[in-house]
C-alpha positions as CSV (number, residue, x, y, z in Angstrom):
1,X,0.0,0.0,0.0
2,X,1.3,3.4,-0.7
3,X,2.0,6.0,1.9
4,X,-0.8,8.3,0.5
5,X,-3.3,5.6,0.4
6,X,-2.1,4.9,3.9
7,X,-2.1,8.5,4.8
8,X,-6.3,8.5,3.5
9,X,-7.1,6.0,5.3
10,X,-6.2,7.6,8.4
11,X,-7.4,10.8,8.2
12,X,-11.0,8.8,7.2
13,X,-10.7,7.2,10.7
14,X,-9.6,10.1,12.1
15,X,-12.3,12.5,10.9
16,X,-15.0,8.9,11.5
17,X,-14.0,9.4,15.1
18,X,-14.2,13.2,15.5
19,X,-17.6,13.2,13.8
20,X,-18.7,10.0,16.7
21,X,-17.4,12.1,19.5
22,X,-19.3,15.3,18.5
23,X,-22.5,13.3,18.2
24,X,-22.3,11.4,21.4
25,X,-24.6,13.9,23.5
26,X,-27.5,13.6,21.2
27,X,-26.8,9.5,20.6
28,X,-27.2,9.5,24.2
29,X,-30.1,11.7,24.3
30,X,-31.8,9.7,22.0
31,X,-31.2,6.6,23.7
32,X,-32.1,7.9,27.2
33,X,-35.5,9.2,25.2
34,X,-35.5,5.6,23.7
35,X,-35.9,3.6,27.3
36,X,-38.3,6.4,29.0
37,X,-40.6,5.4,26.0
38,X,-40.1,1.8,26.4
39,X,-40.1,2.3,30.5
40,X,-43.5,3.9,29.7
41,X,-45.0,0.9,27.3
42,X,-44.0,-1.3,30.1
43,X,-45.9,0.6,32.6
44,X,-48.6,1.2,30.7
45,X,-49.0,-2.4,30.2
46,X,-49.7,-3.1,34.0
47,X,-51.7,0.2,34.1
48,X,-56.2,0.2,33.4
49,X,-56.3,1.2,29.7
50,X,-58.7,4.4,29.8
51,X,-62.1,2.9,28.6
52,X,-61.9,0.5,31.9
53,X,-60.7,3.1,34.2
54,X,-64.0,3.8,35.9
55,X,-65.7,0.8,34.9
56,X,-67.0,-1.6,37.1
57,X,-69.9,-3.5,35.8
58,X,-72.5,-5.6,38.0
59,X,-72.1,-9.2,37.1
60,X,-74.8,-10.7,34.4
61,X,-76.1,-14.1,35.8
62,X,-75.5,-16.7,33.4
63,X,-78.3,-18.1,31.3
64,X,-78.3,-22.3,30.9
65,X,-82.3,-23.0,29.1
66,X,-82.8,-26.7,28.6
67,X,-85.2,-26.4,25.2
68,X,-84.5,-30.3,24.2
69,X,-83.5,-33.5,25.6
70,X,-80.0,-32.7,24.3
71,X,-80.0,-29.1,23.4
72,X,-79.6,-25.9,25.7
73,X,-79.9,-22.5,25.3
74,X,-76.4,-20.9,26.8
75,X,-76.1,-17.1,27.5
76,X,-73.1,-15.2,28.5
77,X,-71.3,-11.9,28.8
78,X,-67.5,-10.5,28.8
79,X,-67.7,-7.3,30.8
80,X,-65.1,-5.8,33.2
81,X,-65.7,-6.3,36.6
82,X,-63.8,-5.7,39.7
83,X,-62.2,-8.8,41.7
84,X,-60.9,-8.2,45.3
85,X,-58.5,-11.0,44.6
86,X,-56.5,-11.0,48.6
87,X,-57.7,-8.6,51.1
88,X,-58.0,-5.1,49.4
89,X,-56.5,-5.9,46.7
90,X,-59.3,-5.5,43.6
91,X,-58.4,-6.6,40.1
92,X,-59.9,-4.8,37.5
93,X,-60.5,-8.1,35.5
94,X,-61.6,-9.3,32.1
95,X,-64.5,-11.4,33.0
96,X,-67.4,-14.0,31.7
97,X,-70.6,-13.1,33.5
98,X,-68.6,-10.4,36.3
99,X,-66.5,-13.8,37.8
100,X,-62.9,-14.6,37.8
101,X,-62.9,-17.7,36.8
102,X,-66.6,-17.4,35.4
103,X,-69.1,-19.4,36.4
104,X,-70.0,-22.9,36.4
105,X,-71.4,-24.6,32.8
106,X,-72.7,-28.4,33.4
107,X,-74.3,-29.9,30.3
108,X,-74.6,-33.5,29.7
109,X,-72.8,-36.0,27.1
110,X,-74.2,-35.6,23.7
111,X,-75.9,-32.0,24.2
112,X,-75.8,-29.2,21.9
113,X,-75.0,-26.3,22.8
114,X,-76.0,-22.8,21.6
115,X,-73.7,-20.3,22.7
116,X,-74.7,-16.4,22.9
117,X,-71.6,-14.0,24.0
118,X,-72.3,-10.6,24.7
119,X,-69.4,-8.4,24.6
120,X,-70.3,-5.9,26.9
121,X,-66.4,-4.6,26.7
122,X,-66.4,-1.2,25.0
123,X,-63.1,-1.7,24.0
124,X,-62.0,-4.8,23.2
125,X,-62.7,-7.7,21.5
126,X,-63.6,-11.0,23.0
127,X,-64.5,-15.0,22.4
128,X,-64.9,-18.6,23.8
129,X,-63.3,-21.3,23.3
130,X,-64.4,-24.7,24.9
131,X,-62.3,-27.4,25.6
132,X,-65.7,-29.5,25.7
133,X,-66.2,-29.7,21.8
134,X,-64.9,-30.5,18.5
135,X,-65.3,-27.8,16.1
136,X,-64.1,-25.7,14.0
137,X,-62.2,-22.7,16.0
138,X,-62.1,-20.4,13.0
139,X,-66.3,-20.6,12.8
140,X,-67.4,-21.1,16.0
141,X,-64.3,-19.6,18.4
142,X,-64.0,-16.4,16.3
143,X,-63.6,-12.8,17.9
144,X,-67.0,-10.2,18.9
145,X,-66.1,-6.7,19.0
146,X,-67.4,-4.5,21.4
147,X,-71.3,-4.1,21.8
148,X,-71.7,-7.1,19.6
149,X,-73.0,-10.2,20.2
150,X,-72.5,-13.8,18.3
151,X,-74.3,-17.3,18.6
152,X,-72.1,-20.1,18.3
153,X,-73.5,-24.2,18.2
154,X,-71.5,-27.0,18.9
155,X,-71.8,-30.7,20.3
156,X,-69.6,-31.5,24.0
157,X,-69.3,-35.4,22.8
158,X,-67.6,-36.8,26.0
159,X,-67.9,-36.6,29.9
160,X,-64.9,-34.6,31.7
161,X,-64.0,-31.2,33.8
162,X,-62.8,-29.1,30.6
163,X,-61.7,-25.4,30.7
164,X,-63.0,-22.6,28.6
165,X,-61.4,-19.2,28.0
166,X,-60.9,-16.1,25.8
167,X,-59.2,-17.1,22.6
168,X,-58.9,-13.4,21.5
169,X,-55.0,-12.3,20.5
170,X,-53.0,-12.3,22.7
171,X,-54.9,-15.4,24.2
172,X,-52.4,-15.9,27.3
173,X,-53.6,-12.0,28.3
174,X,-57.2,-12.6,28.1
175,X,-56.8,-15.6,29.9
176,X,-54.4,-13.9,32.6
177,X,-56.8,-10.8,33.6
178,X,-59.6,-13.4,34.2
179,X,-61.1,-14.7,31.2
180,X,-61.4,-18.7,31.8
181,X,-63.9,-21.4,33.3
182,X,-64.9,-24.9,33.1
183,X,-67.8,-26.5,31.8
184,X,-68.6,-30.3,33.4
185,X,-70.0,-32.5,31.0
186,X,-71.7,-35.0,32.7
187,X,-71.4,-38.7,31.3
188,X,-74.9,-40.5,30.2
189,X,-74.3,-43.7,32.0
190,X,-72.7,-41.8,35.2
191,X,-70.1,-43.0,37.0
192,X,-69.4,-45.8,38.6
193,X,-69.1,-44.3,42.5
194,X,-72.4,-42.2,42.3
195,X,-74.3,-44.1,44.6
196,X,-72.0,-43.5,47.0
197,X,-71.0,-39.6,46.9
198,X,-72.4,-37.9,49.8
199,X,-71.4,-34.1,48.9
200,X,-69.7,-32.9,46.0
201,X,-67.9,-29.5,44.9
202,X,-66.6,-28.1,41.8
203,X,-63.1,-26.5,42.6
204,X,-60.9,-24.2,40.4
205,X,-57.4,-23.0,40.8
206,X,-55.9,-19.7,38.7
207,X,-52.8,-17.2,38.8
208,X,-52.8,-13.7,39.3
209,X,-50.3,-11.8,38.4
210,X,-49.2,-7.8,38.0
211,X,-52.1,-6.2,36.0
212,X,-52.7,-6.8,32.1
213,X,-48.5,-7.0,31.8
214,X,-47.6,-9.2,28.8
215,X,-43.8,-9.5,29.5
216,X,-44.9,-10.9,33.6
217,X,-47.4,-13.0,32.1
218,X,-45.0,-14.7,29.8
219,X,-42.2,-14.5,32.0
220,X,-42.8,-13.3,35.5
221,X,-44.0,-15.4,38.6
222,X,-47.7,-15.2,39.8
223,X,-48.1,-13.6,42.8
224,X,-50.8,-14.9,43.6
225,X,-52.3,-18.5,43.3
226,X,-55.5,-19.4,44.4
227,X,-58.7,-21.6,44.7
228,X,-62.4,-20.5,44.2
229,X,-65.6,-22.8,44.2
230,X,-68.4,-22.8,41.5
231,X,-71.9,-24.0,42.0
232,X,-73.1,-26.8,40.9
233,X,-76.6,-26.3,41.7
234,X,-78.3,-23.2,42.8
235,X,-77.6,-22.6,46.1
236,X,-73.8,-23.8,46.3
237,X,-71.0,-21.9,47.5
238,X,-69.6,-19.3,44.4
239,X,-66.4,-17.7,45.1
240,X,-64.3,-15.7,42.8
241,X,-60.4,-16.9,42.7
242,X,-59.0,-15.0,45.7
243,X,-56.4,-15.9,48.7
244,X,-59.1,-16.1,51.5
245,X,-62.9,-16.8,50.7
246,X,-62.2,-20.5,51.1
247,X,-60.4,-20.1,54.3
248,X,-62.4,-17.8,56.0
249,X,-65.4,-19.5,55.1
250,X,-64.4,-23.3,54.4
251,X,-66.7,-25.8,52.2
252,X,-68.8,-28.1,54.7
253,X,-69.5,-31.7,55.2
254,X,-70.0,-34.6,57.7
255,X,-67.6,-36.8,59.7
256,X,-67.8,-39.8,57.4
257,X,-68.9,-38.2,54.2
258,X,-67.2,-39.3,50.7
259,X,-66.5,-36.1,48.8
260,X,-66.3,-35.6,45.0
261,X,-64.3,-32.7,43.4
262,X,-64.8,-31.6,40.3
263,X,-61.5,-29.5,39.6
264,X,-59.7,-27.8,36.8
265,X,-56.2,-26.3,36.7
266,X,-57.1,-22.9,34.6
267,X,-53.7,-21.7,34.5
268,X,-52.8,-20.0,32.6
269,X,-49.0,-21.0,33.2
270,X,-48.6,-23.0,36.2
271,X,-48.8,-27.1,36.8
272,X,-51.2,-28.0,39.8
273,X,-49.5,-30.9,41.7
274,X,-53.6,-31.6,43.7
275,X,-53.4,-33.0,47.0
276,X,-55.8,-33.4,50.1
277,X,-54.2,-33.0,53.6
278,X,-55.6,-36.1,55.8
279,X,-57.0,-37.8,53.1
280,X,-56.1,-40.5,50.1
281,X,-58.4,-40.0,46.6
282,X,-59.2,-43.5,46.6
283,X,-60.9,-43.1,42.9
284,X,-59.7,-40.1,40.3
285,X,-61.2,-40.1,36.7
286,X,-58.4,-38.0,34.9
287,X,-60.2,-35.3,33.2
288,X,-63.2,-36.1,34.5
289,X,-63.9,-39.4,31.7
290,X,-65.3,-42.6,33.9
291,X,-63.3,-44.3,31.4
292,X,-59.5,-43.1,33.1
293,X,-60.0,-44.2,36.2
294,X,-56.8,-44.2,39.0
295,X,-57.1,-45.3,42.9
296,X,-55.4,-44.8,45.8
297,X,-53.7,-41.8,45.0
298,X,-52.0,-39.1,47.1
299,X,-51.5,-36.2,44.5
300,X,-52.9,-35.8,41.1
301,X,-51.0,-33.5,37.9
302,X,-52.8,-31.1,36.8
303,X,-51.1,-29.4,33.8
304,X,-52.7,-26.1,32.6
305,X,-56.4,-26.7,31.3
306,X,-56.2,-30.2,32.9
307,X,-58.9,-31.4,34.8
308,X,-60.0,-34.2,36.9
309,X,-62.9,-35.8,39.3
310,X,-61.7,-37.0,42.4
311,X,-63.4,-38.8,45.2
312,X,-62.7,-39.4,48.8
313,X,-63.6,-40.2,52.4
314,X,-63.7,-37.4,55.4
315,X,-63.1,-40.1,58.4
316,X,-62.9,-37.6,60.9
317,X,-63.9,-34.3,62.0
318,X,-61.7,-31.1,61.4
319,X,-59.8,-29.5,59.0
320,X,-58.7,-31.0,55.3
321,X,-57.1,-27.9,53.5
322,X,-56.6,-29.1,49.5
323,X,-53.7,-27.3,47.9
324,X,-51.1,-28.2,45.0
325,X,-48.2,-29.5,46.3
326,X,-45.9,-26.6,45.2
327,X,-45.5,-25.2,48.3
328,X,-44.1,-21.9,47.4
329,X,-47.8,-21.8,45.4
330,X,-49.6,-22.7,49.0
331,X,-47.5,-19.8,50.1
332,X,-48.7,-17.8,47.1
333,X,-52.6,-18.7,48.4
334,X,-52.9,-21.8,46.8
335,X,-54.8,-23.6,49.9
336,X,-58.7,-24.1,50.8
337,X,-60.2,-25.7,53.7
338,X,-63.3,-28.5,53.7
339,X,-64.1,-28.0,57.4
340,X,-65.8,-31.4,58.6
341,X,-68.2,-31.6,61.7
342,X,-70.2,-34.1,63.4
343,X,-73.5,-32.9,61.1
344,X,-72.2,-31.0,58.7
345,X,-72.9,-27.5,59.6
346,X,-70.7,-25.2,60.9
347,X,-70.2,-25.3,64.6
348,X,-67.7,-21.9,64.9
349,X,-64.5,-24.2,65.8
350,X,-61.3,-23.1,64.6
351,X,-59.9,-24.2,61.1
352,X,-56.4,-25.0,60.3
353,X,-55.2,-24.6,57.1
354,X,-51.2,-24.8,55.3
């Protein structure tokens, strides 16, 4: 190379570095202005977007019409609704029906159903999927904008405890803020053990975690996990998915009883390791189909959307707290309490709970 080829070479660095130097302050500027803007996406992720700031609205009951021997008539809603999900601490969650996880669908093997969703979100688009059928998730799963409404019919085929939940994009958000259940479809023939079931519950455990934030739903820990109760029939205990309702006010039976659970890990995220304190599930159908049928067990898998009925016997009286065996879950809220008395009812005693 010659010396003034070598000699241009340098002064091209030379004036490259000078030009760098004088544009570091703005560079900097920009990228200071770069991760304020990304600081604020991030916050604004966890923050109430402004058509939900001051809305709260009242729960709409859910509609379930029998109008055939295997058809029914099934109405609900996606509003927003606030969930006090540990003491005062509300969740302004995405809902079915104003519950988090929304309430309770039992159909029977074979029926039809004939969805209605209202979407009474002003904002935001919503939908259902159900684990229950088989269809066609383009035409009967697709999206209804705000202040619409769509009717959807499909057949549940087979028995089992299967989830449903927003299938809206992004799906795991939807599903994070609140929007999942579980529909029981109950097998024509029964099962096996039904003669001998004295009381039986329908159980569902969910994570909370920092409000409507993508990046902690995908990657953060819940901080909270938790249990709630449906009702089967009218009258039954119906708790939203909070850290305390099924402590301070424990399900009920007798000294003696056999218990069936109908449960369903919702998720979104976590595995549900299932276990009773003081008692052995001497008969589990995995998700809820007569047909997989386990005995004797201590701890059932749940993996997200996994569901299961699970049956067993309350010798004693006192406290049986269920929880899921990952404990640093339990210490998250992920423990409920069947208090069991000499009749049943509540006699004021003391409960223990993990």
């Amino acid at each position: 190379m010659r010396a003034s080829q070598r000699f241009l070479i340098v002064f091209a660095l030379g004036i490259s570095v000078l030009l760098a130097g004088c544009g570091i302050s703005s560079d900097v500027d920009a990228q200071t202005k770069m991760a304020a803007k990304q600081a604020a996406q991030v916050k604004s992720k966890s923050e109430v977007i402004t058509p939900h700031k001051d809305l709260n609205q009242k729960p709409v009951p859910l509609k379930v019409n029998r109008i055939g021997e295997h058809e029914v008539n099934i109405e609900m809603t996606t509003q927003i609704t606030d969930i006090e999900i540990a003491p005062n601490e509300v969740y302004k969650a995405w809902t079915f029906n104003g519950e988090a996880p929304g309430p309770l669908i039992v159909v029977n093997e074979g029926d039809t159903m004939n969805v209605t969703l209202k979407n009474m979100d002003p904002q935001i688009p919503h939908s259902v999927d159900f684990h229950a059928v088989e269809t066609s998730p383009s035409k009967n799963f697709t999206d209804v904008g705000p202040g619409k409404s769509g009717t959807f019919s499909y057949t549940a085929n087979r028995p089992g405890v299967f989830m449903y939940h927003c299938a809206t994009d992004p799906v795991l958000s939807h599903i994070a803020n609140g929007m999942h259940g579980i529909v029981v479809v109950k097998p024509a023939k029964g099962f096996p053990t039904d003669d001998k079931v004295d009381k039986e519950f329908a159980v569902i455990q969910n994570e909370w975690y920092n409000y409507n934030d993508l990046e902690d739903f995908a990657n953060g820990e819940p901080k909270h996990v938790v249990f709630s109760a449906k009702a089967l029939t009218k009258g039954d205990r119906n708790t939203n998915g909070d850290t305390f309702s099924l402590k301070d006010e424990p399900l009920l039976a007798k000294a003696g009883d056999r218990i069936r659970l109908y449960i369903n890990n919702v998720g979104p995220n976590e595995v549900s390791s299932f276990h009773v304190i003081g008692a052995q599930m001497d008969v589990v159908y995995l998700e809820g189909n007569p047909e997989n049928q386990l005995k004797g067990m201590q701890t059932i898998q749940l993996p997200a959307s996994g569901g299961a009925v699970v049956e067993f016997e309350v010798k004693e009286e006192g406290s049986y707290s269920f929880v899921t065996h990952q404990f640093n879950h339990v210490q998250k809220g992920a423990s409920a309490i069947i208090k069991v008395t000499a009749d049943g009812e509540d006699d004021d005693s003391a409960t223990m709970s993990h």
